[in-house]
C-alpha positions in Angstrom: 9.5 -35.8 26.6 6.5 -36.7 24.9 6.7 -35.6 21.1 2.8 -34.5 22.1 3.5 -32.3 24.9 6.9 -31.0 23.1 7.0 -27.3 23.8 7.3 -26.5 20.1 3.8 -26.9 20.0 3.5 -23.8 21.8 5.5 -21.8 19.7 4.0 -23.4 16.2 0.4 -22.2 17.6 2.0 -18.8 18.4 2.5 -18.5 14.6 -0.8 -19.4 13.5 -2.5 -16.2 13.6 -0.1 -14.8 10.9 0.7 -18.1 9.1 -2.9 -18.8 8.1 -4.5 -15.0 8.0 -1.6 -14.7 5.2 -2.9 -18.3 3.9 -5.9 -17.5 3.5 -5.1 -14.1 2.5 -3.1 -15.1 -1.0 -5.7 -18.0 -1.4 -8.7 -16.1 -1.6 -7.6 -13.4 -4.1 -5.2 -15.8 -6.1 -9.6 -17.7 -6.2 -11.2 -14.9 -6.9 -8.8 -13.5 -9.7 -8.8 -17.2 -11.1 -12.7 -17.0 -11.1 -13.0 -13.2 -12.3 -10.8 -14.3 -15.4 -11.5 -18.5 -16.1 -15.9 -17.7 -16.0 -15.9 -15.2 -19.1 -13.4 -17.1 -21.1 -15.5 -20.3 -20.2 -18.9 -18.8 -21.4 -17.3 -17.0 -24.2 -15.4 -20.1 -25.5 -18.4 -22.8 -24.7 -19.8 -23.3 -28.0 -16.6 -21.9 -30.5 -14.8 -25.4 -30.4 -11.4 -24.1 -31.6 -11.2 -21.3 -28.7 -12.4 -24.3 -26.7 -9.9 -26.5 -26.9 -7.1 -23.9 -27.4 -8.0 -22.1 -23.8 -8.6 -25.8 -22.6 -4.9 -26.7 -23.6 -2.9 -23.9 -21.9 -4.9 -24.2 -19.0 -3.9 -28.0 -19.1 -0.1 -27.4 -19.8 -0.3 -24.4 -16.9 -1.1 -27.5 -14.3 1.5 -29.9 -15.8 4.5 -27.3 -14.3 5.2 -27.5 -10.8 3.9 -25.4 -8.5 6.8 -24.2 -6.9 8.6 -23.4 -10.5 5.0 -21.4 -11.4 5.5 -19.7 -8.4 9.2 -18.7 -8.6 8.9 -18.1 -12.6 6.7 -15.3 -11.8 9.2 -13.4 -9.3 11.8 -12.3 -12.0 9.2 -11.6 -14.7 7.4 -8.7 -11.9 10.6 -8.0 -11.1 11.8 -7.0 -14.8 8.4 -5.8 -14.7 8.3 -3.2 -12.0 12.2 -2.1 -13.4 10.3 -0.7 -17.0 7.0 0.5 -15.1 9.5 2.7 -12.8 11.8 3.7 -15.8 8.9 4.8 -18.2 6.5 6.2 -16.0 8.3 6.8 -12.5 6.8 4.1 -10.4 7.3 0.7 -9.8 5.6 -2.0 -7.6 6.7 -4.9 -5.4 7.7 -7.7 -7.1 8.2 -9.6 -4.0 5.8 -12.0 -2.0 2.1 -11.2 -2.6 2.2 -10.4 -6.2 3.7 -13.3 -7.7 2.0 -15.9 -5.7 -1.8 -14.7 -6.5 -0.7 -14.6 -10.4 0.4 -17.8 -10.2 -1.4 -19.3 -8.1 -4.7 -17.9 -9.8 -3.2 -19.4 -13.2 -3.0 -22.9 -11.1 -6.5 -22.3 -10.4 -8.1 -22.2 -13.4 -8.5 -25.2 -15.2 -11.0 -27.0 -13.3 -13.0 -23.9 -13.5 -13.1 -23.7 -17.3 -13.6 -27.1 -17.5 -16.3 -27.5 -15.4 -18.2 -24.0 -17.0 -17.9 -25.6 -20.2 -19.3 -29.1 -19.5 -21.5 -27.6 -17.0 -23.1 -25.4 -19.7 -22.8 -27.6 -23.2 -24.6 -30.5 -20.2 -27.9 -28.1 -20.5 -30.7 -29.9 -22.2 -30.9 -28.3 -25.7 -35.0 -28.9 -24.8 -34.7 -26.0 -22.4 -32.4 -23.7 -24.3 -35.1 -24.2 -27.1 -37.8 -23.2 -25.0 -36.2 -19.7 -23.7 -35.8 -18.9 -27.3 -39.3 -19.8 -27.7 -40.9 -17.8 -25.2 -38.8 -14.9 -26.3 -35.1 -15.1 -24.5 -32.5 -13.5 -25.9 -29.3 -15.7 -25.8 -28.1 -13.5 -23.0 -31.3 -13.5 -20.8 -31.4 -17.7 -21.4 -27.4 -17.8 -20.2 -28.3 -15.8 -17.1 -31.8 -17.2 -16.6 -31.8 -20.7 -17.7 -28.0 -22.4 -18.8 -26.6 -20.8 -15.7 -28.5 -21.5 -12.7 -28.8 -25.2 -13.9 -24.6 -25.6 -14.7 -24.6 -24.3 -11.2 -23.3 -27.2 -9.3 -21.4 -28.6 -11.9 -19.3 -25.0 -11.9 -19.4 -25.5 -8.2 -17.8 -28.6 -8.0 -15.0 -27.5 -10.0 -14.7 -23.9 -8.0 -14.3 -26.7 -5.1 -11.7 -28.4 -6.6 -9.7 -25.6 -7.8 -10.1 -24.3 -4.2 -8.5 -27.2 -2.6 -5.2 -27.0 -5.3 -4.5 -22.9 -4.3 -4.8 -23.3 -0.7 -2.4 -26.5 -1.1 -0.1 -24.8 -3.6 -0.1 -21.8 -1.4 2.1 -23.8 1.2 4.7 -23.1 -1.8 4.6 -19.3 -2.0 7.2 -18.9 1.0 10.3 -19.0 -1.0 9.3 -15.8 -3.2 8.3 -13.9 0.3 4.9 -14.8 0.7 4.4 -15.6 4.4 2.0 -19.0 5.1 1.3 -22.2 6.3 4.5 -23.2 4.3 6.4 -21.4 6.8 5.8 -23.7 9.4 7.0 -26.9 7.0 9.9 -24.8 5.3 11.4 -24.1 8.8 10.6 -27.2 10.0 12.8 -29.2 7.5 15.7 -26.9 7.6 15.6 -27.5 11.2 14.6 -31.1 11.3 11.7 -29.2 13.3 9.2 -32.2 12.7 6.5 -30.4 15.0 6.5 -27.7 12.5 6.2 -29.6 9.9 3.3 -32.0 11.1 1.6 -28.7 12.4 1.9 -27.0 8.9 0.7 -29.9 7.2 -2.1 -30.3 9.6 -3.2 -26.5 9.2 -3.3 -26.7 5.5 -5.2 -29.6 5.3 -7.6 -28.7 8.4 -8.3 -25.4 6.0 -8.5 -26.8 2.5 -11.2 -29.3 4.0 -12.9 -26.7 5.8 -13.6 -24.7 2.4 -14.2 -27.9 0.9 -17.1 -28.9 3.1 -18.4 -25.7 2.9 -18.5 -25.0 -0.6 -20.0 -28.6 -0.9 -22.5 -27.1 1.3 -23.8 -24.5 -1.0 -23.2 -26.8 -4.2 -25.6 -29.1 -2.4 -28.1 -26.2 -1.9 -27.5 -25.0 -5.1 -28.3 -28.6 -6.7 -31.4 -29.1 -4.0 -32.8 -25.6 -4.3 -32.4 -24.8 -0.7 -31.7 -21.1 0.5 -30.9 -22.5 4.4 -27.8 -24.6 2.7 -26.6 -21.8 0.2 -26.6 -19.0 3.0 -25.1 -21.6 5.7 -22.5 -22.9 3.3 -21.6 -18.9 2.3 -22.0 -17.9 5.6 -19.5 -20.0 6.8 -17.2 -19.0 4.0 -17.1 -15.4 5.4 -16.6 -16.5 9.1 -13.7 -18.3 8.3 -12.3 -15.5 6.1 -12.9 -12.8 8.8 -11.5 -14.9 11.8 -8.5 -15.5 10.1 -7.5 -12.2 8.6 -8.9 -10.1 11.0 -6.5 -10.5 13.9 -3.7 -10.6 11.0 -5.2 -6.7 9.8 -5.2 -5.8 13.2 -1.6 -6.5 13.9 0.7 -3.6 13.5 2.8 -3.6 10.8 6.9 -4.2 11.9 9.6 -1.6 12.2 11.9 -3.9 10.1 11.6 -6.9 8.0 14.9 -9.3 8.1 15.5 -11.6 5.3 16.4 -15.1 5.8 17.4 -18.0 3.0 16.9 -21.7 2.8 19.0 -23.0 6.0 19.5 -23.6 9.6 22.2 -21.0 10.1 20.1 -18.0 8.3 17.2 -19.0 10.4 19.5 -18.7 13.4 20.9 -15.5 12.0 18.1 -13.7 11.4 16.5 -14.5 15.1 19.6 -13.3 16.5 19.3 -10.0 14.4 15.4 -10.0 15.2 16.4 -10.2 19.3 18.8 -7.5 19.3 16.0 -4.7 17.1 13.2 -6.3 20.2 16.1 -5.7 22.7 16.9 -2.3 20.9 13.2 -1.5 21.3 11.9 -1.7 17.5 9.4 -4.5 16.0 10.8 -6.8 13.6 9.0 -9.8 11.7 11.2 -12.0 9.5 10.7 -13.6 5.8 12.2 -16.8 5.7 13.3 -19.6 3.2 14.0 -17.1 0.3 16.5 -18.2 -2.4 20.0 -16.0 -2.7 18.9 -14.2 -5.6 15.1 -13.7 -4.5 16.8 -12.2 -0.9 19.0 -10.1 -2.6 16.6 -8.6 -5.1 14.1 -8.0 -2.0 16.8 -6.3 -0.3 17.7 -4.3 -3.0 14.0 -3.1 -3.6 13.6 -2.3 -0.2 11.5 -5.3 0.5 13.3 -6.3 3.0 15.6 -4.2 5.2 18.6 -6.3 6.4 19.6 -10.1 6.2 23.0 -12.1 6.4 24.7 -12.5 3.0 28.4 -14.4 2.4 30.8 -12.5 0.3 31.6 -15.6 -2.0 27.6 -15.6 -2.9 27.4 -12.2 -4.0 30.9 -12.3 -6.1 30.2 -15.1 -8.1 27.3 -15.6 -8.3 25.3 -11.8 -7.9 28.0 -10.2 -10.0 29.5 -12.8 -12.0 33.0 -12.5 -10.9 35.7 -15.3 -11.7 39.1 -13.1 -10.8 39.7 -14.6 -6.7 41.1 -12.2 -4.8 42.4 -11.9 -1.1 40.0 -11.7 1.6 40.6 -8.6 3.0 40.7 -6.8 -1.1 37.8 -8.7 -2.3 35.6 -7.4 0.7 36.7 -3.9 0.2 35.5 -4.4 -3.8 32.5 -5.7 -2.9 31.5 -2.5 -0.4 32.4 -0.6 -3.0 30.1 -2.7 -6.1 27.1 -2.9 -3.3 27.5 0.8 -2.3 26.3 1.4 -6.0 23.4 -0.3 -5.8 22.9 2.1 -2.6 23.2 -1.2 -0.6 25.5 -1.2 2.7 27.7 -4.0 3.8 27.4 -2.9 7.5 30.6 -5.3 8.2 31.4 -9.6 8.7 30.2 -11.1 11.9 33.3 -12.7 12.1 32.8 -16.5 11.1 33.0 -17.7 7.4 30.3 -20.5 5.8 32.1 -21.8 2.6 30.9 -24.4 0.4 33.5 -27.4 0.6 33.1 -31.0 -0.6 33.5 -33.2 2.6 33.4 -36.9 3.1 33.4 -39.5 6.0 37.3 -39.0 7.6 37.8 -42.8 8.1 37.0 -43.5 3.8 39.1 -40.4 2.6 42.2 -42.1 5.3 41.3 -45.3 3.7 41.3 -44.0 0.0 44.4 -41.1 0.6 42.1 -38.7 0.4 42.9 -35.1 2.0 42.6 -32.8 -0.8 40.4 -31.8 -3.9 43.0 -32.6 -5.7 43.4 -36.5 -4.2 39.9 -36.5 -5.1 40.0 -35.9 -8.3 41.5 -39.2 -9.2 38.7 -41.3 -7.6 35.9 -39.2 -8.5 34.8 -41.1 -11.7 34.0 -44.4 -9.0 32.2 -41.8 -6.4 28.9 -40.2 -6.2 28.3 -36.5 -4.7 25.5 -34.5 -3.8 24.9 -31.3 -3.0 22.1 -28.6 -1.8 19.4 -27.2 -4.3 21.4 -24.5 -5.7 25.2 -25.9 -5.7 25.1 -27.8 -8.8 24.3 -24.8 -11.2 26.4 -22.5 -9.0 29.2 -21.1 -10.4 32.1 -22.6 -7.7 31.0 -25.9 -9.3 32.2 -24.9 -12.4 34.7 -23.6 -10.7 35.5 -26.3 -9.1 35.2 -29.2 -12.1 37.5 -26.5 -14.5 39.9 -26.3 -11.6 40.5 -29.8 -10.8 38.8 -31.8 -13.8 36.1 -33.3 -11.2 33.9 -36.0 -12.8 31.6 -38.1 -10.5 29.7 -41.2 -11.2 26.4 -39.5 -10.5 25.2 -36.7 -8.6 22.1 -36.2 -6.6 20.4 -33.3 -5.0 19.2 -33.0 -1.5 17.7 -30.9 1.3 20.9 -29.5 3.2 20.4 -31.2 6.6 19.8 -34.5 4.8 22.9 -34.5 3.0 25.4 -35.3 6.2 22.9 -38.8 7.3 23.0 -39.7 3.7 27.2 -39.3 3.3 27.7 -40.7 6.7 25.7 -43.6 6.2 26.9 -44.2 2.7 24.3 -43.3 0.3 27.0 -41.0 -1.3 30.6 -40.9 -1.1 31.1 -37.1 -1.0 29.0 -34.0 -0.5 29.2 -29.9 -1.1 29.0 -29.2 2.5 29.4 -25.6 4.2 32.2 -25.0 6.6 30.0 -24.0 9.5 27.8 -26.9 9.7 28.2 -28.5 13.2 27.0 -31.6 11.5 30.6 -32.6 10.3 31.7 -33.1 13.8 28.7 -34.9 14.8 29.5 -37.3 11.8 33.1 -37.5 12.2 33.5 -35.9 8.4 36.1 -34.6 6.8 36.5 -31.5 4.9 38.6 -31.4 1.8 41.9 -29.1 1.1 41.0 -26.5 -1.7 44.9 -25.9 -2.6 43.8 -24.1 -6.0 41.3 -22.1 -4.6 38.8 -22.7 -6.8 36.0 -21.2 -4.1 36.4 -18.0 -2.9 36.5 -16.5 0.7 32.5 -16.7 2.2 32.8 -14.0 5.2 29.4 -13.6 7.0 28.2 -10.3 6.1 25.6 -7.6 7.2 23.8 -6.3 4.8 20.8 -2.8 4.7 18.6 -2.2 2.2 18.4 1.3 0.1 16.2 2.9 2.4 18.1 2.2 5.8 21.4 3.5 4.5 21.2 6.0 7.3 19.7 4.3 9.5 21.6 5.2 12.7 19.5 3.3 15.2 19.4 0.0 13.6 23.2 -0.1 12.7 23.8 0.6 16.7 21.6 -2.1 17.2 23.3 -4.3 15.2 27.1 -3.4 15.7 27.4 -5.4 18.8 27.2 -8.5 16.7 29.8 -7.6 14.0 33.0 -9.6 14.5 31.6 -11.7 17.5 30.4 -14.4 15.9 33.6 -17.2 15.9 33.1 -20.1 14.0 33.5 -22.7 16.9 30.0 -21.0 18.4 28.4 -20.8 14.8 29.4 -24.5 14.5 27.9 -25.2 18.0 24.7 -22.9 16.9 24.3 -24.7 13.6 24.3 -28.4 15.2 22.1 -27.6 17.8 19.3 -25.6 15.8 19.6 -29.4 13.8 18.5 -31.5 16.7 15.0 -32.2 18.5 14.2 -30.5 21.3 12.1 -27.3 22.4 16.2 -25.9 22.7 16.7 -26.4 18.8 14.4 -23.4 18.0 16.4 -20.7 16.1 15.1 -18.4 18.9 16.6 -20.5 21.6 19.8 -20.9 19.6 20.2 -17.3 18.4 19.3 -16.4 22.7 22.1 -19.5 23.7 24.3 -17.6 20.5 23.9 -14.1 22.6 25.3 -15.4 25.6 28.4 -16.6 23.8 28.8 -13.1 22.3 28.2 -11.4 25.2 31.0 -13.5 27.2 33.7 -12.8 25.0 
């Protein structure tokens, strides 16, 4: 098959609607809040040199930190936030999603708006300023009458600019909850999805140059003098802003939102859970690439209303714990700690999805490896790498305490990647998961944890607050808890990793239904 006439296609353009009316959404009020706040402080600091270069610095040092950091810093801040606003005066907010991306991403767009406000403005031939004083200006009639129209296109052309950076940084917001055009490429390299990734790349650029050219537009007419370009150029503006948000208002809002984090097997997960509420009869839309504590924190604010959690994830690293209990006991304490927190562990699907450090089966035969604890006396020669999170996780502490690990070097990489590059030899060992059907496809090797150092990581069901007694979606979901065997999940995992129109977590999760529904 063609990659052109590939059938994901289809299914990335069935997104679009929602992907880019929520794009554009975030964009445009993350612009306008960054314009509403950097045009004052630009006027106000244009001729006082200290506030100047003071508001000129931290708008400077705001660009230097990655986007996606801005982004997440911003979640726990709103979240600690909304916990005060609620305790002290009995409401709270969402900390989740929207919120955090405009404030950030209206922080991101600000310093080519101050920037160009200020050179714009201080560029104003002092001739001219002199001559509104002379004919009687005051200093507020000559900024609105004189300084301003004429700084026009030079404030333009930096509105333009910062334009371009939110709707590109925006393609970030998806890891806090913020749906957009970074769902497409998030998805797509979890799944090695390559049509959803060229698609969302495509999308974001086709839109950034679209308000590009047409701010341009009025910045010419601006500079030129010419209404027809001004009103074309903001005309367009508002066309593209209604025909991409209005078929997203129009849309009715989901019965249930389901939570999904950063890899193959959630994205499977949560389309199986989405297929059973459609099947049940209810509406269900899902947020997707969300980090563990992000996911958990939306769950427990009722942000979202049920994903798929692991038991080792919430005991070590959620509540801290380091005492490693039996499987069965350490489930029961952990209904009991989430039942607290009003949350309910509806039950395990049956499968478990442990981190393990794994390497190619014909080096550890070679080297006498079979064990974490073989390991450990070859690791200072070795390199290892591991997903975004493992490395400051608390099993790899765990882990190095446990066994005295020490490696040559480690390296971070996207999960999916991570199985090419120890297969191929780029590095000697990695901190795979147990389920991944990758480690059969590679002929890998998963290593003996005789001390263990990482605890049990059952598959587990878990509701928000607010659907506690929720009756109808806990029947819909029961027919899933302890169905899910790890030879299927395996199976599920390796083929949502491959090309094909069949690799799509909804054709997986539908081939992952037919399993269950055998047994």
């Amino acid at each position: 098959m063609s990659f052109f006439t590939d059938a994901r296609w289809g299914e990335a353009l069935a997104h679009l609607s929602d992907y880019l009316g929520n794009h554009v959404r975030v964009s445009i009020t993350a612009l306008a809040l960054g314009l509403v706040v950097s045009l004052p402080l630009a006027i106000v600091a244009r001729n006082r040199p200290l506030a100047r270069s003071v508001l000129l610095g931290i708008a400077s040092v705001v660009q230097t930190v990655p986007g996606l950091a801005l982004l997440a810093l911003f979640y726990p801040l709103l979240l600690a936030l909304a916990s005060i606003t609620f305790r002290w005066f009995g409401f709270g907010f969402s900390a989740f999603g929207f919120l955090p991306a405009v404030l950030a991403l209206a922080l991101y767009s600000m310093l080519p708006v101050l920037r160009n406000t200020i050179t714009g403005l201080n560029g104003v031939d002092a001739e001219l300023t002199e001559a509104a004083k002379g004919v009687g200006m005051t200093e507020r009639q000559s900024l609105f009458s004189v300084e301003l129209p004429l700084a026009l296109p030079v404030i333009m052309a930096g509105i333009r600019t910062s334009a371009v950076w939110v709707i590109g940084t925006a393609t970030l917001s998806t890891p806090i909850g913020q749906t957009s055009l970074g769902n497409y490429i998030f998805a797509g390299l979890q799944t090695q999805n390559w049509v959803f990734v060229l698609f969302g790349c495509i999308a974001a650029a086709v839109l950034a140059l679209a308000v590009d050219q047409l701010l341009a537009l009025i910045e010419n007419g601006l500079r030129h003098r010419s209404q027809i370009r001004t009103a074309l150029g903001g005309l367009g503006i508002a066309a593209l802003i209604a025909a991409t948000l209005v078929p997203n208002l129009a849309r009715s809002s989901s019965t249930y939102v389901i939570g999904a984090k950063t890899f193959a097997e959630q994205y499977v997960l949560s389309a199986l859970i989405a297929q059973r509420l459609h099947a049940a009869g209810f509406s269900a839309s899902s947020r997707q690439g969300l980090g563990s504590n992000v996911i958990f924190e939306a769950l427990a604010a009722n942000d979202v209303d049920v994903y798929v959690d692991y038991s080792g994830t919430l005991w070590v690293n959620q509540f801290h714990r380091t005492d490693m209990l039996p499987r069965e006991k350490l489930l029961g304490e952990l209904k009991t700690i989430l039942a607290k927190q009003n949350i309910t562990l509806l039950g395990e699907l049956g499968f478990e999805n442990a981190y393990a450090l794994i390497m190619p089966k014909a080096r550890a035969d070679a080297l006498g490896i079979h064990s974490i604890t073989d390991l450990a006396s070859h690791a200072a020669t070795l390199s290892i790498a591991g997903d975004y999170e493992f490395f400051s996780r608390s099993e790899w502490a765990a882990l190095k305490q446990a066994y005295g690990l020490s490696f040559r070097t480690q390296r971070t990489m996207q999960p999916d990647f991570m199985y090419a590059a120890v297969a191929s030899g780029e590095v000697d060992v990695i901190a795979g998961y147990t389920s991944d059907g990758l480690i059969a496809k590679y002929n890998l090797a998963v290593l003996d944890d005789p001390k263990h150092a990482i605890p049990p990581y059952d598959a587990i069901v878990l509701l928000s607050p607010k659907r506690a007694g929720d009756q109808a979606l806990q029947a819909a979901l029961k027919p899933l808890l302890g169905r899910v065997d790890i030879a299927d999940m395996r199976e599920a995992n390796l083929r949502a990793s491959s090309n094909g129109a069949a690799s799509s977590p909804d054709a997986v999760a539908r081939w992952l239904w037919d399993r269950i529904k055998k047994r």
